[in-house]
C-alpha positions as CSV (number, residue, x, y, z in Angstrom):
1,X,-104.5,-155.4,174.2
2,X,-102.6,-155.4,170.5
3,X,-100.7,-152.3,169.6
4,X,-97.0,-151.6,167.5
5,X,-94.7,-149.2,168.7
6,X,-92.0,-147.6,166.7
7,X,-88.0,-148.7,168.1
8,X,-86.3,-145.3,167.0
9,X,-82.7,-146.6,168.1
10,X,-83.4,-149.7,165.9
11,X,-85.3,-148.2,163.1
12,X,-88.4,-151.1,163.2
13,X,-91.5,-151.6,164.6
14,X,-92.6,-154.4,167.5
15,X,-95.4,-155.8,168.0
16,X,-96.9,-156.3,171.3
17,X,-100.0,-157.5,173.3
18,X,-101.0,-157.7,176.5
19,X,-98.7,-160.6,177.7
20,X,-96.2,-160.6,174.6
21,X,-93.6,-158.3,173.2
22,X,-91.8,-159.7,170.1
23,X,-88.0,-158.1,169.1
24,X,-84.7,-159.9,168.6
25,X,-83.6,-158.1,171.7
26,X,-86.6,-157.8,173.8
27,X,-87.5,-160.3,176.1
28,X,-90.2,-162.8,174.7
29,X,-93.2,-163.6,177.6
30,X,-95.1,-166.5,177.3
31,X,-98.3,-166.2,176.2
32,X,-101.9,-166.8,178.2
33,X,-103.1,-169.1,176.0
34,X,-100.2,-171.9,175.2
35,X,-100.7,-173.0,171.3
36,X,-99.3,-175.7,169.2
37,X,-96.7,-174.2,166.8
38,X,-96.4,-177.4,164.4
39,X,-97.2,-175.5,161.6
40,X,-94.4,-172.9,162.4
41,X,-92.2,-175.4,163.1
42,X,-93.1,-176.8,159.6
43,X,-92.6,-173.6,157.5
44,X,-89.2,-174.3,157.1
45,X,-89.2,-178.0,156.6
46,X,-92.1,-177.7,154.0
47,X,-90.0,-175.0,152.4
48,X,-87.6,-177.8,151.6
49,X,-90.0,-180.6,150.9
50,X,-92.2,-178.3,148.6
51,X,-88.7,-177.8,146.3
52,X,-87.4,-180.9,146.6
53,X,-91.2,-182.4,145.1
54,X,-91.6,-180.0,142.8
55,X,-87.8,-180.3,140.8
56,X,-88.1,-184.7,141.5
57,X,-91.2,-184.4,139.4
58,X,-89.4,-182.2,136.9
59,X,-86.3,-184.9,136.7
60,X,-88.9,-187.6,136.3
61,X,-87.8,-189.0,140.2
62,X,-91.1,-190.4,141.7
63,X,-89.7,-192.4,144.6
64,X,-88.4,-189.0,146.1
65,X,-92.0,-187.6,144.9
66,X,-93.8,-190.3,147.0
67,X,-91.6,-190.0,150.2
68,X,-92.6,-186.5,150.3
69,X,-96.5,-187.1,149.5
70,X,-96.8,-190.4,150.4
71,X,-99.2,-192.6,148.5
72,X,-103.3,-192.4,148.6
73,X,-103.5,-195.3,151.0
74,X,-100.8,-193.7,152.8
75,X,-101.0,-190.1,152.7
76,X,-97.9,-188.1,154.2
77,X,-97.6,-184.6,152.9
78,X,-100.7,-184.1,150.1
79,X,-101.2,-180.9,151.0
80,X,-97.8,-180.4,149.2
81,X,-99.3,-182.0,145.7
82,X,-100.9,-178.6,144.1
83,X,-98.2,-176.3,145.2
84,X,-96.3,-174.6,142.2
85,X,-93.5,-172.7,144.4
86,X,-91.7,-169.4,143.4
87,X,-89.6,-169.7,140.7
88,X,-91.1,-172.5,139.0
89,X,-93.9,-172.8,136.3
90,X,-95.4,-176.5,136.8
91,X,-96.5,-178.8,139.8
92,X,-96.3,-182.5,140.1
93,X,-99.2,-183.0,138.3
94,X,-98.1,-181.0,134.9
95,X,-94.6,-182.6,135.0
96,X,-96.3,-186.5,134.6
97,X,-98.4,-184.9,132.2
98,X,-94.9,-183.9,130.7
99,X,-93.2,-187.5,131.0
100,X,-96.1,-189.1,129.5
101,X,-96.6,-191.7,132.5
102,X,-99.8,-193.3,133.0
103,X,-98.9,-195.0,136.0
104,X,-97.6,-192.2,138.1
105,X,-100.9,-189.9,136.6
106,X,-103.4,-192.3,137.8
107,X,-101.6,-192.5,141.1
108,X,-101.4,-188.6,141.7
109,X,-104.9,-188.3,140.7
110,X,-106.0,-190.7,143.3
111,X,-105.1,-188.5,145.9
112,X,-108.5,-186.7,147.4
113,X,-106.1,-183.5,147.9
114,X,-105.2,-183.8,143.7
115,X,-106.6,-181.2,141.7
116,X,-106.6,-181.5,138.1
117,X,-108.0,-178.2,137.6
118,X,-104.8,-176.5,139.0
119,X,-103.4,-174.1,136.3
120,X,-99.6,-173.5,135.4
121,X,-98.0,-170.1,136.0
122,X,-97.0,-167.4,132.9
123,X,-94.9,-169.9,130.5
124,X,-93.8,-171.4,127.5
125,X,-92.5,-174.9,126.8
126,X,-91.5,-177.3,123.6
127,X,-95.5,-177.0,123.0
128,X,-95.6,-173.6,122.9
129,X,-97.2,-171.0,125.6
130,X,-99.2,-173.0,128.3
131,X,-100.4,-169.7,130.3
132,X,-102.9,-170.9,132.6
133,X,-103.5,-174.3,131.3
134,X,-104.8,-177.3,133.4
135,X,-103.2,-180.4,133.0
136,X,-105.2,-181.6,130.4
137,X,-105.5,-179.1,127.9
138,X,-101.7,-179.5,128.2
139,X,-102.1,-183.1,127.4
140,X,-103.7,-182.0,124.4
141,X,-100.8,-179.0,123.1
142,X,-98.2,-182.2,123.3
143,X,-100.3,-184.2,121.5
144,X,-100.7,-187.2,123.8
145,X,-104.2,-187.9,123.1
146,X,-103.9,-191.8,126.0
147,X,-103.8,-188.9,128.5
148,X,-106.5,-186.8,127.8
149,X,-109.3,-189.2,128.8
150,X,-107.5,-190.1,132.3
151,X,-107.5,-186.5,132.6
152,X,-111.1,-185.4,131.3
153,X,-112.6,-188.6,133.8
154,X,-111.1,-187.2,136.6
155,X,-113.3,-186.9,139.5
156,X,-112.3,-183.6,141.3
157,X,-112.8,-184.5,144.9
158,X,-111.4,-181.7,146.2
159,X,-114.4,-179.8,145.6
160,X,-116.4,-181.6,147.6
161,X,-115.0,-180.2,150.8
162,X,-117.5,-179.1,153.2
163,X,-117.4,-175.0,153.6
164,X,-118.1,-173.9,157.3
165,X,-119.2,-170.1,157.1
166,X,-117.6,-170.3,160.9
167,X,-114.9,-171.9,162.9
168,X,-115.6,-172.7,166.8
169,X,-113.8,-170.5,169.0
170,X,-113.3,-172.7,171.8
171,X,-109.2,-174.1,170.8
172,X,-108.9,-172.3,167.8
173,X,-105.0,-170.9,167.2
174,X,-104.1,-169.3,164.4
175,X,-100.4,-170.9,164.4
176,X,-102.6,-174.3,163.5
177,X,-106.1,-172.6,161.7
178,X,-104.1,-171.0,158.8
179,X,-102.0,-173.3,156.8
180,X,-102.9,-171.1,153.9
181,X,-100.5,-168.4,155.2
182,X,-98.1,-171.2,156.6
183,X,-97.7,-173.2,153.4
184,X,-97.4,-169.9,151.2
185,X,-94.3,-168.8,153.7
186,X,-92.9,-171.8,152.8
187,X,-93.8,-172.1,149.0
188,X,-92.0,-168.3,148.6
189,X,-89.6,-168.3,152.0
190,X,-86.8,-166.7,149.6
191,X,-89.5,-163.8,148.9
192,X,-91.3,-163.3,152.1
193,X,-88.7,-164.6,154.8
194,X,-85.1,-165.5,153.8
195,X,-84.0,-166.4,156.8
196,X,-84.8,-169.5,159.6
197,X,-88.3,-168.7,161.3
198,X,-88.0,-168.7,164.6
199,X,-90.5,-171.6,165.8
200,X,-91.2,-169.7,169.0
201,X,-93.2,-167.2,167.2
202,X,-96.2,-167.2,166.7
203,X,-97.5,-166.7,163.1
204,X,-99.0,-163.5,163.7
205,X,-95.6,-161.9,165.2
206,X,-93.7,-163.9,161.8
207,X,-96.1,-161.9,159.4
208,X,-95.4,-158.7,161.3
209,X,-91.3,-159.2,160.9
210,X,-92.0,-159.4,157.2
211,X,-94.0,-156.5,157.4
212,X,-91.4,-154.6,159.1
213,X,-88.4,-156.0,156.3
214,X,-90.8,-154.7,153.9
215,X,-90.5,-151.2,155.2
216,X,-87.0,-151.0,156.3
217,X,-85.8,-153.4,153.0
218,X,-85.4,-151.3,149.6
219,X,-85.5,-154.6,147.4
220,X,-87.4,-157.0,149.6
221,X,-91.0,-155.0,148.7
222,X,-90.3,-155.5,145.3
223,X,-89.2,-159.4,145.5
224,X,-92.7,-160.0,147.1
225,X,-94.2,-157.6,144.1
226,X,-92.9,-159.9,141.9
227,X,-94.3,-163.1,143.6
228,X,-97.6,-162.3,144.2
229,X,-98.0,-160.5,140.7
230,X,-96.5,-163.7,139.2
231,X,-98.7,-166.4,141.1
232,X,-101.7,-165.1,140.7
233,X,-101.5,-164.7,136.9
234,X,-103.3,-168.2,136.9
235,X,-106.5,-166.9,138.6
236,X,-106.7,-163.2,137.7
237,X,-104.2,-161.9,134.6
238,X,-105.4,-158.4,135.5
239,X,-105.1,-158.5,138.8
240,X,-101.2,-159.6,137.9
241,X,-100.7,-156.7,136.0
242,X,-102.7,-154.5,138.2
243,X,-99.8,-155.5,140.7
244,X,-96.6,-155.7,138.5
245,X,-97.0,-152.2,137.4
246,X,-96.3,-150.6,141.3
247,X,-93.0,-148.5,140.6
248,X,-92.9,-148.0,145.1
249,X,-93.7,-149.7,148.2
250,X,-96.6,-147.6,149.1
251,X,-98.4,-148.0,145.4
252,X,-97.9,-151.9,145.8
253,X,-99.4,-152.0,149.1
254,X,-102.5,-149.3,147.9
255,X,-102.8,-151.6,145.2
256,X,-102.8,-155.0,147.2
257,X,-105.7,-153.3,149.1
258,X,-107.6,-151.8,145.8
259,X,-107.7,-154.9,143.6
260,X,-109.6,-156.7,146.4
261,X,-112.5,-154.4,145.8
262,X,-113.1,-154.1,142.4
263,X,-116.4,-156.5,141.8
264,X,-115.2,-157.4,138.3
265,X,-112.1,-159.7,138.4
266,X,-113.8,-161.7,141.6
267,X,-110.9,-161.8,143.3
268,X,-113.2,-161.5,146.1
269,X,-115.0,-164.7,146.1
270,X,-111.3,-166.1,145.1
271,X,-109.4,-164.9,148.5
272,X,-112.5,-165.6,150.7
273,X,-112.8,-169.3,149.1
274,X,-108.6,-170.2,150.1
275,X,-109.0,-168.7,153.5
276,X,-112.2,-170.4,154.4
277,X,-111.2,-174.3,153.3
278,X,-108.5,-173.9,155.7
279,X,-108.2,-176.6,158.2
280,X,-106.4,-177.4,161.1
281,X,-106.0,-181.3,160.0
282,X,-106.4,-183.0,156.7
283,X,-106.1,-179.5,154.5
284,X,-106.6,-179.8,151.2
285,X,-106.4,-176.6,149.2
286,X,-107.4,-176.1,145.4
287,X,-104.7,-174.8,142.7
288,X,-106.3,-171.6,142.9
289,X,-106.1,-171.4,146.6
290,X,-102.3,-171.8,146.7
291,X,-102.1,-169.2,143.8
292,X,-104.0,-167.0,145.6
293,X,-101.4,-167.6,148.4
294,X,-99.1,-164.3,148.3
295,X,-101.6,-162.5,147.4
296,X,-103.9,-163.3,150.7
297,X,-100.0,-163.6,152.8
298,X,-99.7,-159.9,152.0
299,X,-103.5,-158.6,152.8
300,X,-103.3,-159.9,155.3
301,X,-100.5,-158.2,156.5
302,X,-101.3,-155.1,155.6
303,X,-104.7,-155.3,157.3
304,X,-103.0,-156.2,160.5
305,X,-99.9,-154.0,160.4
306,X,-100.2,-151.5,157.8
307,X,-100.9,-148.0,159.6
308,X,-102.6,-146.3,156.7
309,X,-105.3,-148.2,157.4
310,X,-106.6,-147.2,160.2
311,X,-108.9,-149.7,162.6
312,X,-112.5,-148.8,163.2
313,X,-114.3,-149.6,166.5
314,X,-117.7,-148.1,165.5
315,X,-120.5,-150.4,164.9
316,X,-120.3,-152.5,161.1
317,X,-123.0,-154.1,159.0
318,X,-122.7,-157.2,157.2
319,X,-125.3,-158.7,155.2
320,X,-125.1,-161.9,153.7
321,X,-128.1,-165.1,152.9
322,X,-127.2,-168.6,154.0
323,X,-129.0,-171.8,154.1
324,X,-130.8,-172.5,157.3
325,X,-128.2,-175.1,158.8
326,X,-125.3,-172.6,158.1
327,X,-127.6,-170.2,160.4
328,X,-128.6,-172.2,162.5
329,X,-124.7,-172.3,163.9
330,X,-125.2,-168.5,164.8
331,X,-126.8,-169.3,168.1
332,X,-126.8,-166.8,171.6
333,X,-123.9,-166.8,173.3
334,X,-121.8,-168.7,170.9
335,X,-118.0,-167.9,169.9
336,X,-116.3,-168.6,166.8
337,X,-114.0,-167.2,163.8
338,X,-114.3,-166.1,160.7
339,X,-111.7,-168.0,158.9
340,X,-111.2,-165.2,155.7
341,X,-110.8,-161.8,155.3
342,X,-114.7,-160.0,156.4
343,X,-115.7,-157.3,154.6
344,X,-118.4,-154.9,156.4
345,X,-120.0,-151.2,155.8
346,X,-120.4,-148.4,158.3
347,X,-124.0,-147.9,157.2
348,X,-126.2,-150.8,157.1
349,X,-127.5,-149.3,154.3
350,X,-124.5,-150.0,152.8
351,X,-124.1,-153.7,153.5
352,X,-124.9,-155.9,150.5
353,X,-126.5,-159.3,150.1
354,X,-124.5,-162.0,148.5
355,X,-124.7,-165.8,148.5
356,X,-122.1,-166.9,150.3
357,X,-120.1,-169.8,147.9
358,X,-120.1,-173.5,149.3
359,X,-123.4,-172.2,151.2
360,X,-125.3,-171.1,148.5
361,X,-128.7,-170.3,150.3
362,X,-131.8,-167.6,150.5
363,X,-132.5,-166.7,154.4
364,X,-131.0,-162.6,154.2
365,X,-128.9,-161.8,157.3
366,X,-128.0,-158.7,158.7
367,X,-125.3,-158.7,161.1
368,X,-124.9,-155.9,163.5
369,X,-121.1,-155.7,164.9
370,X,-119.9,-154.4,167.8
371,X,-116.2,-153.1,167.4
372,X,-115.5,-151.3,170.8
373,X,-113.2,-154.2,172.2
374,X,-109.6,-153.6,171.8
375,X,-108.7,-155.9,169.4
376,X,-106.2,-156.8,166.9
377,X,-108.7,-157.8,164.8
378,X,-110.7,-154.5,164.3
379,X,-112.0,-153.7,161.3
380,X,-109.8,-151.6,159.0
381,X,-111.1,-148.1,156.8
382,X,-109.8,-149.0,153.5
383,X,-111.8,-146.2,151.9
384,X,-108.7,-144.7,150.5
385,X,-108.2,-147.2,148.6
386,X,-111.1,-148.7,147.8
387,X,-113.4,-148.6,144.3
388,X,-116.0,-147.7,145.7
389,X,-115.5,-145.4,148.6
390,X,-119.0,-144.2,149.4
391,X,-119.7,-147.9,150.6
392,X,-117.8,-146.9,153.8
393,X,-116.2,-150.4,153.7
394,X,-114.5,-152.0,157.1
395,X,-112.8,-154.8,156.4
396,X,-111.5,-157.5,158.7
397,X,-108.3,-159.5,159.0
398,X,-108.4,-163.7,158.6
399,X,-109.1,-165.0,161.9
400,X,-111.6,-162.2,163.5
401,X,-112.7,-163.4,166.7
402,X,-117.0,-162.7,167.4
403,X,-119.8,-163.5,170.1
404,X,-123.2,-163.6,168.9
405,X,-125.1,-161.3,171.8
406,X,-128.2,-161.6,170.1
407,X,-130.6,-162.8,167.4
408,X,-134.2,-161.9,166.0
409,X,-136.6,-162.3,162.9
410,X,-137.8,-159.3,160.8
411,X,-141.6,-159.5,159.7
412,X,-140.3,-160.5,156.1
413,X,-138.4,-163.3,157.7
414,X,-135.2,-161.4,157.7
415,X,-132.8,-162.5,160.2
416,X,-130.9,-160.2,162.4
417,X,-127.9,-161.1,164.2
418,X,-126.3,-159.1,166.9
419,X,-122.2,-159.9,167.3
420,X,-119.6,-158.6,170.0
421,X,-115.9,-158.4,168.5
422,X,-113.7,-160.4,171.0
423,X,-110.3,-158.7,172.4
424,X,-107.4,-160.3,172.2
């Protein structure tokens, strides 16, 4: 059981479970199910290392850039190598684009986690404005025409990721699952949690602390404003100014929720793509899924925690079409997660088809949902909010927890799967 309570003397929320009450002054429990809290352990540590990388590539110092990243036959922290942290403009691979330095370029892009198609934030340098360029249309503003062809050869391997639609349930933990959330905690720490994480928490009850500085902190709402408005100006301008333009706390958090549903500016197919190529080993995220980073950090949060959106336990449709092998995992009786934010309707006439990217197929399936479990993980009505509130959209936290109770085939070949919500 998953609920928050209100601490009157204290002025802040907690949130508790069934075998875990998180406050500075409450006793902590240990939890049922023991879980490996590297990552939260890491937050802070990466925090460092993700700085540190980022201003030695400025400065030109690539031995401290390799003992941070490693090399590519000796990989250390790669997941590091796309990250453009708050308060900077460039990554790594900008800055060699910068020093003019073959060498190092052809190293970094050797990397399977490189991505050249990672674009800089909202800037302007000796070129001139480089909004949103890649690295090598910024080659080409500085005129150094020997880079351009290592650049434009590039083999993007980080696009050839395999996809899962699903992750298996059976030792799945979110502290290890989500190094999307993880490594954008500790790419913006100064903007979404100042101080030293406690390691002991798990990443669920960390995201619910900021939740609660958000609503108890006058100026700490609008530093988090600023970074997820700023960050995502390199995959979605409007969306940035969409965001910027919130003159309180609750317009921010309306608007975090309303840009997610309007069909045109694809954030969408953005969010769900940087929560669904998370991995517990070897991650590898695109430049566009660590600028989508605040941006999913805070929708996340506000579909667990925030109480204007209230959690629905009726039955929810989802329809979706998949290739055969990406249904075939959808078996009787198996478990598993849904690694990104779920959207679902309360009318299954109100469910819509879509290819589902990096499992681009044409078998339609209909999924039936059973939300009467008390769960964390319930759906939320973000009607209110929403562009299109006669959809009757539900929508689902990262990390939703599902039984498949049954299965069938319609008489135009249809496929209709039956799924239980897990509790906690």
């Amino acid at each position: 059981m998953f609920w928050i309570e209100k601490d009157t003397v204290r002025r802040q929320y907690i949130i508790c479970d069934h075998n875990i009450c998180i406050n500075n002054k409450v006793e902590k429990k240990r939890s049922h199910i023991i879980c490996f809290r590297a990552k939260l352990h890491a937050i802070d540590k990466d925090a460092v290392d993700v700085n540190r990388l980022v201003e030695a590539a400025k400065f030109g110092n690539w031995k401290i850039v390799w003992s941070i990243i490693g090399t590519h036959d000796n990989v250390k922290k790669a997941y590091l190598i796309n990250a453009i942290p708050e308060n900077r403009r460039w990554g790594v691979l900008q800055q060699a684009v910068y020093w003019r330095n073959q060498d190092v370029l052809k190293e970094l892009l050797q990397f399977d986690a490189c991505d050249s198609y990672t674009r800089v934030k909202k800037c302007k340098s000796e070129c001139g404005a480089t909004d949103r360029m890649i690295a090598g249309e910024i080659a080409k503003a500085y005129k150094y025409n020997e880079l351009a062809p290592i650049l434009s050869e590039h083999a993007n391997r980080i696009n050839q990721q395999s996809i899962p639609t699903l992750q298996p349930y059976e030792k799945y933990c979110d502290d290890t699952s989500m190094p999307l959330l993880t490594l954008t905690l500790a790419s913006y720490k100064k903007a979404f949690h100042p101080t030293p994480i406690d390691p002991n928490k798990s990443i669920t009850s960390v995201l619910f602390d900021i939740y609660n500085d958000l609503c108890t902190d006058n100026d700490r709402w609008k530093k988090v404003q600023e970074v997820v408005a700023d960050s995502v100006f390199a995959v979605c301008e409007i969306m940035s100014k969409e965001i910027s333009f919130c003159e309180d706390r609750e317009t921010f958090f309306g608007r975090v929720v309303h840009v997610y549903t309007i069909e045109e500016n694809s954030i969408y197919t953005h969010l769900n793509m940087a929560f669904r190529r998370q991995r517990a080993t070897d991650y590898r995220p695109t430049g566009d899924d660590l600028a989508m980073g605040p941006y999913c950090v805070m929708y996340q949060i506000l579909l667990l925690f925030w109480t204007e959106l209230e959690a629905e336990s009726q039955t929810t449709y989802r329809k979706m079409k998949l290739r055969k092998e990406d249904l075939d995992l959808y078996k009787v009786g198996t478990c598993f997660v849904w690694q990104s934010i779920v959207s679902s309707a309360l009318r299954q006439e109100g469910a819509k088809a879509f290819p589902t990217k990096g499992s681009s197929g044409g078998i339609d399936v209909m999924y039936t949902i059973d939300n009467s479990a008390i769960s964390k993980w319930r759906p939320r009505n973000i009607e209110k909010e929403s562009e299109f509130d006669k959809e009757k959209e539900r929508t689902y936290p990262a990390g939703a927890r599902f039984r498949v109770t049954g299965r069938r085939t319609g008489l135009k070949n249809e496929v209709y799967v039956e799924l239980q919500l897990l509790p906690n």
